[in-house]
N, C-alpha and C positions, 0 to 999 in steps of 0.2 A: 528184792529184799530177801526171799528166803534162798537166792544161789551165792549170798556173800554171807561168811559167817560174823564178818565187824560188823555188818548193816544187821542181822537179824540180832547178835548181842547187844547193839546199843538200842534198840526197838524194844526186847526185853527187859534189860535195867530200868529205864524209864517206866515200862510196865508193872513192875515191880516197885517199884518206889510210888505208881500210884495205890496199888494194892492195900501199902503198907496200913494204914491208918484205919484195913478194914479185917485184921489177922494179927494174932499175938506172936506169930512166926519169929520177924523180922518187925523191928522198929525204927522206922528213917523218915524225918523231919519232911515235908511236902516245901520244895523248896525248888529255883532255880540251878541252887547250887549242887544241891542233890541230883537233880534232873542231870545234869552233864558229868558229875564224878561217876553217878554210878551206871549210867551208859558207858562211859569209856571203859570205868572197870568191868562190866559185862562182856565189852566189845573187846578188850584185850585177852579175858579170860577164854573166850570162843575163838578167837586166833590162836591162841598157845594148845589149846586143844585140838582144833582142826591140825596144826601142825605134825601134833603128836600120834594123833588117834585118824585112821583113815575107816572105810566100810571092811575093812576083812581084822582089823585088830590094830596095834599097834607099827604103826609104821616105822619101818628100817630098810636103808635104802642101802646098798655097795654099790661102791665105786672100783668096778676094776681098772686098775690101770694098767695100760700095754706097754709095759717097758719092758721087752726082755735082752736080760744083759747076757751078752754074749760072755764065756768064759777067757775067751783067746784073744779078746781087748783089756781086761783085766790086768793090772799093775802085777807084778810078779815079786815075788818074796826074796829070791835067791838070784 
Protein backbone atom coordinates (compact mmCIF):
# COMPACT_ATOMS: atom_id res chain seq x y z
CA UNK A 1 0.00 0.00 0.00
CA UNK A 2 2.33 2.76 0.78
CA UNK A 3 4.97 1.86 -2.52
CA UNK A 4 1.80 2.50 -5.03
CA UNK A 5 0.77 6.02 -4.89
CA UNK A 6 -3.13 5.09 -6.54
CA UNK A 7 -3.30 2.53 -3.48
CA UNK A 8 -2.26 4.85 -0.71
CA UNK A 9 -4.51 7.82 -2.42
CA UNK A 10 -7.59 5.80 -2.53
CA UNK A 11 -6.88 4.54 1.30
CA UNK A 12 -6.63 8.30 2.14
CA UNK A 13 -9.92 9.65 0.37
CA UNK A 14 -11.85 7.15 2.06
CA UNK A 15 -9.99 8.17 5.16
CA UNK A 16 -10.90 11.33 4.82
CA UNK A 17 -14.54 11.09 3.91
CA UNK A 18 -14.65 8.99 7.28
CA UNK A 19 -13.05 12.03 9.20
CA UNK A 20 -15.51 14.31 7.67
CA UNK A 21 -18.47 14.40 10.11
CA UNK A 22 -15.90 14.91 12.82
CA UNK A 23 -14.07 18.41 11.39
CA UNK A 24 -15.49 21.61 10.09
CA UNK A 25 -12.62 21.44 7.49
CA UNK A 26 -14.26 19.48 4.61
CA UNK A 27 -17.94 18.53 4.48
CA UNK A 28 -18.80 15.19 2.54
CA UNK A 29 -22.08 13.06 3.04
CA UNK A 30 -20.90 9.38 4.73
CA UNK A 31 -21.89 7.52 1.90
CA UNK A 32 -21.13 4.54 -0.56
CA UNK A 33 -20.94 6.80 -3.17
CA UNK A 34 -18.70 9.05 -1.53
CA UNK A 35 -16.57 6.16 -0.48
CA UNK A 36 -15.44 5.35 -4.21
CA UNK A 37 -15.70 9.17 -5.95
CA UNK A 38 -13.52 10.37 -3.49
CA UNK A 39 -10.84 7.62 -3.48
CA UNK A 40 -10.56 7.67 -7.09
CA UNK A 41 -10.23 11.52 -6.87
CA UNK A 42 -7.47 10.95 -4.23
CA UNK A 43 -5.96 8.18 -6.09
CA UNK A 44 -5.81 10.22 -9.39
CA UNK A 45 -4.74 13.40 -7.70
CA UNK A 46 -1.45 11.22 -6.19
CA UNK A 47 -0.76 9.80 -9.70
CA UNK A 48 -0.78 13.22 -11.33
CA UNK A 49 1.55 14.25 -8.59
CA UNK A 50 3.99 11.32 -8.31
CA UNK A 51 4.22 11.95 -12.10
CA UNK A 52 5.15 15.41 -11.66
CA UNK A 53 6.95 15.74 -8.51
CA UNK A 54 9.82 12.97 -7.84
CA UNK A 55 12.38 13.17 -4.32
CA UNK A 56 14.93 15.92 -5.68
CA UNK A 57 11.90 18.41 -7.09
CA UNK A 58 10.10 18.59 -10.00
CA UNK A 59 10.73 16.06 -12.52
CA UNK A 60 12.04 16.63 -16.26
CA UNK A 61 13.27 14.10 -18.17
CA UNK A 62 15.30 14.75 -21.98
CA UNK A 63 15.33 12.84 -24.48
CA UNK A 64 18.34 12.95 -26.59
CA UNK A 65 18.05 11.69 -29.74
CA UNK A 66 21.10 10.48 -31.88
CA UNK A 67 20.38 11.50 -35.19
CA UNK A 68 23.22 13.17 -36.60
CA UNK A 69 22.73 14.53 -39.99
CA UNK A 70 25.38 14.27 -42.01
CA UNK A 71 25.96 17.52 -44.10
CA UNK A 72 27.19 15.93 -47.37
CA UNK A 73 23.69 13.74 -47.57
CA UNK A 74 21.85 16.93 -47.43
CA UNK A 75 19.72 17.97 -50.58
CA UNK A 76 21.70 20.88 -52.11
CA UNK A 77 20.37 24.34 -53.12
CA UNK A 78 22.05 25.07 -56.33
Amino acid sequence: MFHCPMCMGFHVGWFLMLLSPFTQLFNFDVSVANFFLLGWLSSGTSYIMNMVFGDNGVKHEHKYLDNEVDASTGPTLL
